[in-house]
Chimera marker file (.cmm) of the C-alpha trace (Angstrom):
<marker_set name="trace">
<marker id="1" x="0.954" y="-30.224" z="2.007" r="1" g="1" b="0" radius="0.5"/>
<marker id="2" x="-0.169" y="-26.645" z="2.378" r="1" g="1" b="0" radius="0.5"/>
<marker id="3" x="3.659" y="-25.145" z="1.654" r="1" g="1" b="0" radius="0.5"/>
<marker id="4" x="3.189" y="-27.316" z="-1.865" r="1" g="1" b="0" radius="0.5"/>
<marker id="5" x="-0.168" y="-25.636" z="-2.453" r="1" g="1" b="0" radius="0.5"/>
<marker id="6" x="1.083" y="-22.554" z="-1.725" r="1" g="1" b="0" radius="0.5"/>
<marker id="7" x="4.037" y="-22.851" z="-3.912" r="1" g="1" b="0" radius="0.5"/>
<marker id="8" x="1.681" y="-23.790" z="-7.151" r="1" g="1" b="0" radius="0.5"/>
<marker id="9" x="-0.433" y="-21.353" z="-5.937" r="1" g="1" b="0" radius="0.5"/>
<marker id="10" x="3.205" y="-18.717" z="-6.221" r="1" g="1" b="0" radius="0.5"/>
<marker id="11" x="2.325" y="-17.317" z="-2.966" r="1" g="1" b="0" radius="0.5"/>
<marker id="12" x="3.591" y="-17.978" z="0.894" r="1" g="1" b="0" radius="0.5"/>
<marker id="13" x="0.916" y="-17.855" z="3.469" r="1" g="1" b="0" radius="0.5"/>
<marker id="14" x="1.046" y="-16.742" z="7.761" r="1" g="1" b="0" radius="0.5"/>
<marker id="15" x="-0.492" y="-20.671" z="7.690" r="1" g="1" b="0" radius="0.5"/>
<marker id="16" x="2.643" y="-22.306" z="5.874" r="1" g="1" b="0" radius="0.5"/>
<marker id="17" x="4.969" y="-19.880" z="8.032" r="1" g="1" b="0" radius="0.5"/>
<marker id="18" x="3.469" y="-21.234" z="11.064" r="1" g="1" b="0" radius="0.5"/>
<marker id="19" x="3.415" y="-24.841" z="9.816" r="1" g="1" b="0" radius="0.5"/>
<marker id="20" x="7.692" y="-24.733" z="9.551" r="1" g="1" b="0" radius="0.5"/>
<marker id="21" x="7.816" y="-22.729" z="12.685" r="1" g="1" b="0" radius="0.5"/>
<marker id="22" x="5.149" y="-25.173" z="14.350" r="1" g="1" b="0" radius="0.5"/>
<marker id="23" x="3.298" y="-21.701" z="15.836" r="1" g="1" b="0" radius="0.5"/>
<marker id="24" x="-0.234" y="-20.886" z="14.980" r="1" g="1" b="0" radius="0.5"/>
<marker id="25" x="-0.829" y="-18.522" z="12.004" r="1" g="1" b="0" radius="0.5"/>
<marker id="26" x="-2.008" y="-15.544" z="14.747" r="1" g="1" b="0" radius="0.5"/>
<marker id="27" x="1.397" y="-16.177" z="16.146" r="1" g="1" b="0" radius="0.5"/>
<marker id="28" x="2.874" y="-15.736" z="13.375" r="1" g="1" b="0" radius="0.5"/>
<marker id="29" x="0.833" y="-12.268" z="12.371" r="1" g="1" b="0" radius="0.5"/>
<marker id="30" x="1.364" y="-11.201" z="15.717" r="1" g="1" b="0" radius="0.5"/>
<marker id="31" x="5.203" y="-11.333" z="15.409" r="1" g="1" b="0" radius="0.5"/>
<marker id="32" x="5.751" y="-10.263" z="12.308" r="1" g="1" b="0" radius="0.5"/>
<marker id="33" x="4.188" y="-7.276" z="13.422" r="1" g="1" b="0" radius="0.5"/>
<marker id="34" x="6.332" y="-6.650" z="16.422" r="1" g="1" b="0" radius="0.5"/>
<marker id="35" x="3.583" y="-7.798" z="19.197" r="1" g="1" b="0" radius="0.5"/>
<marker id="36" x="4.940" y="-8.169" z="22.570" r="1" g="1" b="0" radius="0.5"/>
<marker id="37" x="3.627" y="-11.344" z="23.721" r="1" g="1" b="0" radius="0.5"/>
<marker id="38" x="5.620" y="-13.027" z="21.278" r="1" g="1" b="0" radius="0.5"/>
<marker id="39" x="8.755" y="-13.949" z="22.146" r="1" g="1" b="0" radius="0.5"/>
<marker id="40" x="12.103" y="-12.274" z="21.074" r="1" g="1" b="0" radius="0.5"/>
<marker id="41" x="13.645" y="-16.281" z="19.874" r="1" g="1" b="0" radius="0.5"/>
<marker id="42" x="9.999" y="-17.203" z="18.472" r="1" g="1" b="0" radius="0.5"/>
<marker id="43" x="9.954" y="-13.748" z="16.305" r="1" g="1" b="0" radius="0.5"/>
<marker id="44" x="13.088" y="-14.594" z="14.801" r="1" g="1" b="0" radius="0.5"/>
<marker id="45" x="11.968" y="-17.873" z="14.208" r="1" g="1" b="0" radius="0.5"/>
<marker id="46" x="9.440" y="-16.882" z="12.603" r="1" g="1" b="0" radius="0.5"/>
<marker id="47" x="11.764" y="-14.002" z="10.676" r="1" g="1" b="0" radius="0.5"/>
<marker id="48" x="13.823" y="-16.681" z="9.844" r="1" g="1" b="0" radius="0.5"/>
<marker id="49" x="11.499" y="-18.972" z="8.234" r="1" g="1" b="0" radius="0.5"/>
<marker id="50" x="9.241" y="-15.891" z="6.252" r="1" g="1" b="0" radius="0.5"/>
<marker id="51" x="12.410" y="-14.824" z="4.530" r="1" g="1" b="0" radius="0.5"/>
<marker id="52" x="13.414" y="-18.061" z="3.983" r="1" g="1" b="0" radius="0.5"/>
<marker id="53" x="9.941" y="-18.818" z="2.308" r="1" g="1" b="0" radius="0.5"/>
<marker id="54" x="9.509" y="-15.660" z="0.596" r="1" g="1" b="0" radius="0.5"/>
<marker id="55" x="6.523" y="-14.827" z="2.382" r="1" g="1" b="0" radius="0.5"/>
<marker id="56" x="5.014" y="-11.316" z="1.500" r="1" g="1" b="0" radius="0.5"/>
<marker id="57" x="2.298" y="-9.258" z="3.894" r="1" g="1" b="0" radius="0.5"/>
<marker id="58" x="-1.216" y="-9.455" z="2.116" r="1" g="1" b="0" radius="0.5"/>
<marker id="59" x="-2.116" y="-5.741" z="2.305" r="1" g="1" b="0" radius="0.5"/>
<marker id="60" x="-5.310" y="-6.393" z="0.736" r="1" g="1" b="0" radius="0.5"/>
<marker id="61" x="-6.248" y="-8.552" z="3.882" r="1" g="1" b="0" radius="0.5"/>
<marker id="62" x="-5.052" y="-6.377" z="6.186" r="1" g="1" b="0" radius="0.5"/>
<marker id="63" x="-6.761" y="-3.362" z="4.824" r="1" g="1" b="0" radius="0.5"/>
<marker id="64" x="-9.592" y="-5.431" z="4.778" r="1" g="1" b="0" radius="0.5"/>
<marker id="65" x="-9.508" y="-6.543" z="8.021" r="1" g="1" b="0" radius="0.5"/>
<marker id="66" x="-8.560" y="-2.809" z="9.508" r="1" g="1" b="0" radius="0.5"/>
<marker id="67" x="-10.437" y="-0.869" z="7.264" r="1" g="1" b="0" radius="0.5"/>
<marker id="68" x="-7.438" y="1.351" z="5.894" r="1" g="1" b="0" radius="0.5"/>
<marker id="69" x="-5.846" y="0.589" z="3.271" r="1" g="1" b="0" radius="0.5"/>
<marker id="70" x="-2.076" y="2.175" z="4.173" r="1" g="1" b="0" radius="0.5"/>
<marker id="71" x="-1.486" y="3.793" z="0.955" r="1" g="1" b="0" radius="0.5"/>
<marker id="72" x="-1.014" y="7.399" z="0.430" r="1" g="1" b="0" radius="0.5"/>
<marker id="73" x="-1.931" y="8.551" z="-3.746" r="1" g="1" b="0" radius="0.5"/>
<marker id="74" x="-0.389" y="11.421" z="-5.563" r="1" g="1" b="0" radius="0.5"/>
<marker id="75" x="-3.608" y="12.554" z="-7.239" r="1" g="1" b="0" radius="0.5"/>
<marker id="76" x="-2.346" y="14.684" z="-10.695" r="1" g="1" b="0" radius="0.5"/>
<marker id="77" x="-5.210" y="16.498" z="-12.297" r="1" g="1" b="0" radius="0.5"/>
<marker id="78" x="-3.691" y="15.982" z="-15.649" r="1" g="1" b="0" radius="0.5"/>
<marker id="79" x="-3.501" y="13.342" z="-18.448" r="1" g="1" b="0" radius="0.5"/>
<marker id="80" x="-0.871" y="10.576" z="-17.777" r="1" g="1" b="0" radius="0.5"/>
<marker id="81" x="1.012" y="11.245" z="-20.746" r="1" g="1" b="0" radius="0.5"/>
<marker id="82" x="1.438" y="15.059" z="-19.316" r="1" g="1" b="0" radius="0.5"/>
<marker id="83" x="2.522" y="13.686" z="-15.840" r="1" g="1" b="0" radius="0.5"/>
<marker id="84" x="5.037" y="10.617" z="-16.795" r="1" g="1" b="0" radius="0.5"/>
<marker id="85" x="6.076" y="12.950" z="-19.975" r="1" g="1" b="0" radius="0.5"/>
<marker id="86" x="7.283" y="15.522" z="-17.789" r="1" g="1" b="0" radius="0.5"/>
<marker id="87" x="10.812" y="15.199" z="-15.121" r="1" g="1" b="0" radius="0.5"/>
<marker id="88" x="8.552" y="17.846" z="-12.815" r="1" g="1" b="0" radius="0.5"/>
<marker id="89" x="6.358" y="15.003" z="-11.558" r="1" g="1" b="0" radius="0.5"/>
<marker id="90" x="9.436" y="11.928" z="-12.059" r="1" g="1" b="0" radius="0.5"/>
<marker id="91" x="10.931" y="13.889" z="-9.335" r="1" g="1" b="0" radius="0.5"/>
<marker id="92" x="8.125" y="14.384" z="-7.313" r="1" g="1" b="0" radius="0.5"/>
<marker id="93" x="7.506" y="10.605" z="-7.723" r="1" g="1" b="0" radius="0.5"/>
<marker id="94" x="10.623" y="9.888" z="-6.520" r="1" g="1" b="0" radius="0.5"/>
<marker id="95" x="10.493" y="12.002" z="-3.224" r="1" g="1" b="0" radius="0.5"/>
<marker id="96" x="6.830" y="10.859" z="-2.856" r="1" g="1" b="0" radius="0.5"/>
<marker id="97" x="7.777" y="7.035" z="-3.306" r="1" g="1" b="0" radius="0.5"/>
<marker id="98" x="11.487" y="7.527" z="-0.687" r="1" g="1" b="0" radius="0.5"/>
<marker id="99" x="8.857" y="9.001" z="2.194" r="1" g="1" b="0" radius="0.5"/>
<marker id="100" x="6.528" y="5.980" z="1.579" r="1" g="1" b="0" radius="0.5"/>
<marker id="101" x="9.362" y="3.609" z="1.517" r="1" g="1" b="0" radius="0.5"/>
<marker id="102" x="10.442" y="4.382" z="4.516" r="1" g="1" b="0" radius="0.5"/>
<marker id="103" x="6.691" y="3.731" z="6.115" r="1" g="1" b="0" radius="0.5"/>
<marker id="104" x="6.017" y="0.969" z="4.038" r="1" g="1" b="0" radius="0.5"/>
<marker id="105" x="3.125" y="2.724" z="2.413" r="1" g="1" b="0" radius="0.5"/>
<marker id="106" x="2.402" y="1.702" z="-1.297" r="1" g="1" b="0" radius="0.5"/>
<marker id="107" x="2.287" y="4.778" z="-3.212" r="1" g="1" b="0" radius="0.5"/>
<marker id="108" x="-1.381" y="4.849" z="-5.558" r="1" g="1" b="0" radius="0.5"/>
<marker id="109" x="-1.204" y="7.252" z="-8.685" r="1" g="1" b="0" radius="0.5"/>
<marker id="110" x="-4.616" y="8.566" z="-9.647" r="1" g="1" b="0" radius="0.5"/>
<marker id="111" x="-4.346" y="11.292" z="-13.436" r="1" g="1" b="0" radius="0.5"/>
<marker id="112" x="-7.032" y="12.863" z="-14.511" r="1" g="1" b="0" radius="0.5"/>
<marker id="113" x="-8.781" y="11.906" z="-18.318" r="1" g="1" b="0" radius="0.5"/>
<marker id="114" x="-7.676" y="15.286" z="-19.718" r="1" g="1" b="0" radius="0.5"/>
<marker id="115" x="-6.882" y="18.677" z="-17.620" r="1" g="1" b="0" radius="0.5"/>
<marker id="116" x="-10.277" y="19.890" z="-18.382" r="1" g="1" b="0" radius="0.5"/>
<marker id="117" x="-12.046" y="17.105" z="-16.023" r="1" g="1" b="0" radius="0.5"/>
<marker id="118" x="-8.782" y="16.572" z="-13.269" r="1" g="1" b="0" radius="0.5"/>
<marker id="119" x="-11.638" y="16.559" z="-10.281" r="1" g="1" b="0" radius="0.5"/>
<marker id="120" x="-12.622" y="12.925" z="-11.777" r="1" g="1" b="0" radius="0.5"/>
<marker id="121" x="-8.667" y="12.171" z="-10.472" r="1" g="1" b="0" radius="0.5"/>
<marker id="122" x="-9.717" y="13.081" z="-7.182" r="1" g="1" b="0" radius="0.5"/>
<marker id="123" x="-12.897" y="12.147" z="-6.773" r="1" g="1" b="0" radius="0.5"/>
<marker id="124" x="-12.070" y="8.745" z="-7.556" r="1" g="1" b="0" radius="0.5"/>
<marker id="125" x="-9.404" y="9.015" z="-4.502" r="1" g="1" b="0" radius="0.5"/>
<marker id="126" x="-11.414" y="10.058" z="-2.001" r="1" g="1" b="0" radius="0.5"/>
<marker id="127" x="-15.006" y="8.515" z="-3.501" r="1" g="1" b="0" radius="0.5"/>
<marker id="128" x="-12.798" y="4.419" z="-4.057" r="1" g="1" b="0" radius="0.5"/>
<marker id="129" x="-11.204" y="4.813" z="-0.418" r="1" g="1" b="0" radius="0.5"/>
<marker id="130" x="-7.905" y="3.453" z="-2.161" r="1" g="1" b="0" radius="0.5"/>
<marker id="131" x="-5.727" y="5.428" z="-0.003" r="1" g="1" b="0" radius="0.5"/>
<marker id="132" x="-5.643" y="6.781" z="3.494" r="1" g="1" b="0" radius="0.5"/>
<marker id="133" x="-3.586" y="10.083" z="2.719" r="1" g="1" b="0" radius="0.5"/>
<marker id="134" x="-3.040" y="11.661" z="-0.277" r="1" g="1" b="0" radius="0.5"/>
<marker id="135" x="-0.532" y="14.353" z="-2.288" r="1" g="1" b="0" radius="0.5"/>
<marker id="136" x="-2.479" y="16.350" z="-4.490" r="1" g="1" b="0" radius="0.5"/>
<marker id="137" x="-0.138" y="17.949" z="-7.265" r="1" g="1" b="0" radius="0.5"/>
<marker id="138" x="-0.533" y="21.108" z="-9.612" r="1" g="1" b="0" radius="0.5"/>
<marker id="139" x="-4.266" y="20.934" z="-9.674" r="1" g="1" b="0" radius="0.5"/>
<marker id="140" x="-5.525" y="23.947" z="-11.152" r="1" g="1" b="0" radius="0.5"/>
<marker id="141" x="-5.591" y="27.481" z="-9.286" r="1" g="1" b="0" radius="0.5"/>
<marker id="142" x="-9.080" y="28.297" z="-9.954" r="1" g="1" b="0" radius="0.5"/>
<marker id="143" x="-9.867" y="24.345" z="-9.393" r="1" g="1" b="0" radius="0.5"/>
<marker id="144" x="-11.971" y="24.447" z="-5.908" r="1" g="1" b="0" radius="0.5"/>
<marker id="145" x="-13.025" y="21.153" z="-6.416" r="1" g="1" b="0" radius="0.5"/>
<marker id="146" x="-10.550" y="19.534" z="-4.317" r="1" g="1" b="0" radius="0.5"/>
<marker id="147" x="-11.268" y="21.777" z="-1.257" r="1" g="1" b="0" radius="0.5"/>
<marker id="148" x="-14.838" y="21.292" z="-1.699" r="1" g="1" b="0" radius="0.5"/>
<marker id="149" x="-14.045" y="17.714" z="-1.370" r="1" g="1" b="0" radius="0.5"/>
<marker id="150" x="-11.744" y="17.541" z="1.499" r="1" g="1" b="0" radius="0.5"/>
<marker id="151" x="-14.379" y="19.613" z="3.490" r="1" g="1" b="0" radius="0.5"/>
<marker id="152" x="-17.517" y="17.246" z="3.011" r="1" g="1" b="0" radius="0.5"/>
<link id1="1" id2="2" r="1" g="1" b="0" radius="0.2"/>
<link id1="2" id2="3" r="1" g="1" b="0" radius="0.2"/>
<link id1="3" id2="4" r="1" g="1" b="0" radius="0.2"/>
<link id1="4" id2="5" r="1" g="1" b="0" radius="0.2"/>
<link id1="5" id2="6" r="1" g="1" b="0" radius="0.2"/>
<link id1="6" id2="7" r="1" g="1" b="0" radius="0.2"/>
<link id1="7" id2="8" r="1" g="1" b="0" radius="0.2"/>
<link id1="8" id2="9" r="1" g="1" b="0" radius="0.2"/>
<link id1="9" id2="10" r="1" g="1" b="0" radius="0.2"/>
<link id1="10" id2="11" r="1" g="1" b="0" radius="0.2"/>
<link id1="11" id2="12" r="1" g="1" b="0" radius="0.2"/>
<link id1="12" id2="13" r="1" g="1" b="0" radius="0.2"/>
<link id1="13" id2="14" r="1" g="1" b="0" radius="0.2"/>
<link id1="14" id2="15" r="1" g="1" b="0" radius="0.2"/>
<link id1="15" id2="16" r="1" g="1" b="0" radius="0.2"/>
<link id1="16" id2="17" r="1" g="1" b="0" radius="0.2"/>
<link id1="17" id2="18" r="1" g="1" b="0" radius="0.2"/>
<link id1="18" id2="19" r="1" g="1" b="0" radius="0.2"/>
<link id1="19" id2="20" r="1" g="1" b="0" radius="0.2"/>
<link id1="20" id2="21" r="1" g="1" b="0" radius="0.2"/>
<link id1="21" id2="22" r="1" g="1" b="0" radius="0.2"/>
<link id1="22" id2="23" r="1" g="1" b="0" radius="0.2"/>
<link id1="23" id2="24" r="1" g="1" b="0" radius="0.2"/>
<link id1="24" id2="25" r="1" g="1" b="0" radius="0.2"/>
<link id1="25" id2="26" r="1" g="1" b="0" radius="0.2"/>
<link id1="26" id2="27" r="1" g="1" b="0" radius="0.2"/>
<link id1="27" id2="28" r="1" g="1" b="0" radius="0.2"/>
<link id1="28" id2="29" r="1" g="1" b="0" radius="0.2"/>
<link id1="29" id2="30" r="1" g="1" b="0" radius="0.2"/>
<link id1="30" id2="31" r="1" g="1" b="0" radius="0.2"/>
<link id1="31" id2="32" r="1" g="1" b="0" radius="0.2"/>
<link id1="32" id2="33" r="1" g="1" b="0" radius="0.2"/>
<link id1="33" id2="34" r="1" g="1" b="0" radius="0.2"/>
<link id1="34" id2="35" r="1" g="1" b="0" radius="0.2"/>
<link id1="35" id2="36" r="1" g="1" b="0" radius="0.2"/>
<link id1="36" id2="37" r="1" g="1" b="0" radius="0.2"/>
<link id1="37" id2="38" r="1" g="1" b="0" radius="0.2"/>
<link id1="38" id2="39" r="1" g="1" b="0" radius="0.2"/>
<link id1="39" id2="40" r="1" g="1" b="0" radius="0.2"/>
<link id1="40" id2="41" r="1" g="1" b="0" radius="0.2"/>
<link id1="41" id2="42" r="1" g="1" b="0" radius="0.2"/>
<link id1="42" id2="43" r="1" g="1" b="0" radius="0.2"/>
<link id1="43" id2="44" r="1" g="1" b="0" radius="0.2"/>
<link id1="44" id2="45" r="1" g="1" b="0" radius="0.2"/>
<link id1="45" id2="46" r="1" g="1" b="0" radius="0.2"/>
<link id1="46" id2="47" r="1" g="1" b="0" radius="0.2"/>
<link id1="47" id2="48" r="1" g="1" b="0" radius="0.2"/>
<link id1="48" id2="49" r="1" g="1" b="0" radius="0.2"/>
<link id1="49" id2="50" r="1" g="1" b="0" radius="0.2"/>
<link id1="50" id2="51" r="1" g="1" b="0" radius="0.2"/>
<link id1="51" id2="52" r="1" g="1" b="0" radius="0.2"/>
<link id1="52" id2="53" r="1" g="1" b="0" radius="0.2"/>
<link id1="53" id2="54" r="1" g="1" b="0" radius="0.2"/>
<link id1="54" id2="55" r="1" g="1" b="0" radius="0.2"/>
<link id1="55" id2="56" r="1" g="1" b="0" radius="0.2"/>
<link id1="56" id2="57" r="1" g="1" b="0" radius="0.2"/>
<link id1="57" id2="58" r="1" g="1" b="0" radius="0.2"/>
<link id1="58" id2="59" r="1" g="1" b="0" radius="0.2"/>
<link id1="59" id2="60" r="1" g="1" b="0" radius="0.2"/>
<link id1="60" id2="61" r="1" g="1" b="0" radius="0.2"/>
<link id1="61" id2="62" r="1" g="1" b="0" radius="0.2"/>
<link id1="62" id2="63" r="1" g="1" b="0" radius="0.2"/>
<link id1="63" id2="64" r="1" g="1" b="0" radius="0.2"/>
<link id1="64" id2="65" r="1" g="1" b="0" radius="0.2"/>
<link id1="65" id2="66" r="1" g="1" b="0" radius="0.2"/>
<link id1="66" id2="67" r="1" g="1" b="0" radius="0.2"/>
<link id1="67" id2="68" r="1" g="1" b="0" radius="0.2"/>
<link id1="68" id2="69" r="1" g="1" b="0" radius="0.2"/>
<link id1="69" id2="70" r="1" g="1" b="0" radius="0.2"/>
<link id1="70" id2="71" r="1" g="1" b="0" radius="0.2"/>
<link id1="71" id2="72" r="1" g="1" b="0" radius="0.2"/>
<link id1="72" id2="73" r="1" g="1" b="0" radius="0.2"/>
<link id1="73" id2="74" r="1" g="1" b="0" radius="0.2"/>
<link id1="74" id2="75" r="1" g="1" b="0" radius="0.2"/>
<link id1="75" id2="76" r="1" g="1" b="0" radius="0.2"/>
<link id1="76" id2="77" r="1" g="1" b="0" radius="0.2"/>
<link id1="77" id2="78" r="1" g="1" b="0" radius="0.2"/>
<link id1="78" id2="79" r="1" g="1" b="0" radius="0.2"/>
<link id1="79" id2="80" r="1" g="1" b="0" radius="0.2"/>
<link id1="80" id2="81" r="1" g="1" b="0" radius="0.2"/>
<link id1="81" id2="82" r="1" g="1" b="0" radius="0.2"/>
<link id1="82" id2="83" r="1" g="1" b="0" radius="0.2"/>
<link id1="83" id2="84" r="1" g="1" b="0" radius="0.2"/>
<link id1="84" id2="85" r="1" g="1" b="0" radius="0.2"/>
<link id1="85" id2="86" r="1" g="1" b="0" radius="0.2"/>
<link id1="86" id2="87" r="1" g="1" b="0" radius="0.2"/>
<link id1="87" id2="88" r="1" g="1" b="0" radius="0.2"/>
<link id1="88" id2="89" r="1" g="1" b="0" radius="0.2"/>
<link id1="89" id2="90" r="1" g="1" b="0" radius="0.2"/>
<link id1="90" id2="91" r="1" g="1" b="0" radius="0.2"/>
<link id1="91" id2="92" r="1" g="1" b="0" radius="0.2"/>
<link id1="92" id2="93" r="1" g="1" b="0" radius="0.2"/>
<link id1="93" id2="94" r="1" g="1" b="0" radius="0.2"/>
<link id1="94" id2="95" r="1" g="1" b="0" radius="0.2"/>
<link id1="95" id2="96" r="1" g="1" b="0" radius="0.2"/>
<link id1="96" id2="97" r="1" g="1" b="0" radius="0.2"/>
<link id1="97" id2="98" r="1" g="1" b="0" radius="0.2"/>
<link id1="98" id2="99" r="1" g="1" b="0" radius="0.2"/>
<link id1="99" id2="100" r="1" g="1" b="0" radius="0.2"/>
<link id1="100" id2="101" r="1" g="1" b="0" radius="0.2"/>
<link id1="101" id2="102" r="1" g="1" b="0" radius="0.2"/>
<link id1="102" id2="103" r="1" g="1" b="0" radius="0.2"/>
<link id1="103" id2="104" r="1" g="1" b="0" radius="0.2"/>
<link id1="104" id2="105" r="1" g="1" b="0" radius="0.2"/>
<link id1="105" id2="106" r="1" g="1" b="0" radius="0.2"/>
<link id1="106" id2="107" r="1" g="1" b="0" radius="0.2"/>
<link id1="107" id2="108" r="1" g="1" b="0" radius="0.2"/>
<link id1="108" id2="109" r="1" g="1" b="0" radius="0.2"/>
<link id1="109" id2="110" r="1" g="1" b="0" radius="0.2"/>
<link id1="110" id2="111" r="1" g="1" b="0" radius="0.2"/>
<link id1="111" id2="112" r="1" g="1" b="0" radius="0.2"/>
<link id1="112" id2="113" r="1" g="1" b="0" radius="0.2"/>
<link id1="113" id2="114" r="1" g="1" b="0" radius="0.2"/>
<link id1="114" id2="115" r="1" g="1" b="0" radius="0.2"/>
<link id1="115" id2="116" r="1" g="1" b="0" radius="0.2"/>
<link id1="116" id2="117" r="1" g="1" b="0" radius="0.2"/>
<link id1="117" id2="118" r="1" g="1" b="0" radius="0.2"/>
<link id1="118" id2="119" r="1" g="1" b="0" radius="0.2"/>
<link id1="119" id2="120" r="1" g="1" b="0" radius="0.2"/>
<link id1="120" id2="121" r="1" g="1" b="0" radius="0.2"/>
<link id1="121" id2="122" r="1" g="1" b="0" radius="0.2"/>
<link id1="122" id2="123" r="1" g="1" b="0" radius="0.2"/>
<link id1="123" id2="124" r="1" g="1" b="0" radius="0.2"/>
<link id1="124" id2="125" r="1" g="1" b="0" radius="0.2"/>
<link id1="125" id2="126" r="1" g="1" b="0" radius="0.2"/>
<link id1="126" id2="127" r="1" g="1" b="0" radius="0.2"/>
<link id1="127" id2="128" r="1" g="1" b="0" radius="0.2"/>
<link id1="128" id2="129" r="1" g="1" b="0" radius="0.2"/>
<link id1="129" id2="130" r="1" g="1" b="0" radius="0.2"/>
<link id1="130" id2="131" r="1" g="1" b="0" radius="0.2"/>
<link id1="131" id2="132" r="1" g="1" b="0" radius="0.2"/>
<link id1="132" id2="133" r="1" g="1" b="0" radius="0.2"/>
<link id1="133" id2="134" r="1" g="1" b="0" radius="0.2"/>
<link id1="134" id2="135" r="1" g="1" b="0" radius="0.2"/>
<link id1="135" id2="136" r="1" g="1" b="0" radius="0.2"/>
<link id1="136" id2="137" r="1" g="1" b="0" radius="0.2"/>
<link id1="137" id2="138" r="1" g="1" b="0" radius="0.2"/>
<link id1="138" id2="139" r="1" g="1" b="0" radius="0.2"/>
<link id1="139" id2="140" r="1" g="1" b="0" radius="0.2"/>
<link id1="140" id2="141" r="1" g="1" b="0" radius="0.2"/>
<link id1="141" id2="142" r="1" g="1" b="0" radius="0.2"/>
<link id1="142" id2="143" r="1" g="1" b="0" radius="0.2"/>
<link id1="143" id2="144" r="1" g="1" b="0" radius="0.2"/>
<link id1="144" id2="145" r="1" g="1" b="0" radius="0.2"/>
<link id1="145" id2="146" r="1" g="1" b="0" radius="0.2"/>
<link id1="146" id2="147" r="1" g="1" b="0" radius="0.2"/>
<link id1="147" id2="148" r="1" g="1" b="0" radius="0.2"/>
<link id1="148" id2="149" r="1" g="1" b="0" radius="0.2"/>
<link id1="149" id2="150" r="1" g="1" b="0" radius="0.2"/>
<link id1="150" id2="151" r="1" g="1" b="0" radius="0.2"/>
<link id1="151" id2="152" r="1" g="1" b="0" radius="0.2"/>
</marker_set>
């Protein structure tokens, strides 16, 4: 009954994981993050059966729950039409988004509202605790606000 919910609902849970594997949904987030007390046949078990379902990691719970939210933001002090206008920052989103990739890190891009008020891009960064690291890009030269910031 739950695995029907969940499917209206369009999303696979650790609960209807644990209901095909007949484990108990901490098993199941215990595995599926590599915890040793699980064993090697019951994590792929439970491998098995989360591909098979299509189930996805709620990173909104877990940042919740851990109080980081494992993103890292390119911050752009510049209008968006500037930055996605420009093959300068596609590439840097590229190499920014392969070295997330390979730590599973969402990437979170933060523009300013025009170049003359960028710091708003960075305030709302560090202010909205969105991200955990960040990549700050071409901010002005004479721009101290991000310093200031990084400081306090």
């Amino acid at each position: 009954m739950t695995q029907q919910k969940s499917a209206v609902r369009g999303r696979v849970t650790l609960r209807d994981v644990a209901q095909v594997v007949g484990v108990t949904p901490s098993a199941v987030s215990m595995a599926l993050r590599g915890h040793p007390r699980i064993g090697k046949e019951t994590v792929a078990r439970i491998q098995t059966a989360a591909r098979e379902l299509g189930y996805v990691t709620n990173t909104a719970g877990r940042a919740l729950r851990a109080q980081k939210s494992g993103s890292i933001a390119l911050v752009v002090p510049n209008t968006s039409q500037h930055v996605f206008g420009h093959i300068y920052f596609m590439h840097l989103l590229v190499g920014v988004s392969a070295i997330s990739d390979e730590h599973g890190a969402p990437v979170v891009i933060s523009t300013g509202v025009e170049p003359a008020h960028g710091v708003t891009a960075y305030e709302r960064v560090l202010r909205s605790h969105v991200a955990d690291r960040a990549t700050l890009a071409s901010p002005a030269w004479e721009d101290r606000g991000p310093v200031t910031r990084v400081r306090t």
